[in-house]
C-alpha positions, 0 to 999 in steps of 0.5 A: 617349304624345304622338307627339313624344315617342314619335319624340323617344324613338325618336330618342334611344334608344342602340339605334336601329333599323336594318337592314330599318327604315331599308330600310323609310324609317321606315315602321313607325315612321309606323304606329305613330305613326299617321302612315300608316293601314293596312287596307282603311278608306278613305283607308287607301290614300291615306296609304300611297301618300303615305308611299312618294311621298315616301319616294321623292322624298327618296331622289331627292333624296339620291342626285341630286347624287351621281350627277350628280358620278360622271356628269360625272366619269366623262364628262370622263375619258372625254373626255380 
């Protein structure tokens, strides 16, 4: 099975996975679809570094605007 249709398959299925998955940021999902190496090859290392720097970096991203709002709310209450 080709890769997008695996992850097409995975995201169309009633029983998407949850819990420590999403916790994991679809990491099981990127080794099973061969996305993120793992082992002692070389470069192994470099591809699960990758996954976890951008993993971080959308979370960033997501929770930036939302912290932001609740920072400047809380400061202008304050202020009153």
């Amino acid at each position: 099975m080709e890769k997008e249709t695996w992850l097409l398959w995975l995201l169309a299925d009633s029983q998407l996975p949850t819990g420590g998955f999403v916790a994991s940021a679809g990491l099981e999902a990127a080794l099973q679809a061969g996305l993120v190496s793992e082992g002692a090859a070389e470069g192994a290392s470099d591809s699960l570094t990758a996954f976890i720097k951008d993993s971080a970096l959308n979370q960033a991203r997501l929770a930036l605007p939302f912290c932001s709002r609740v920072y400047e709310e809380t400061a202008a209450r304050l202020a009153q």
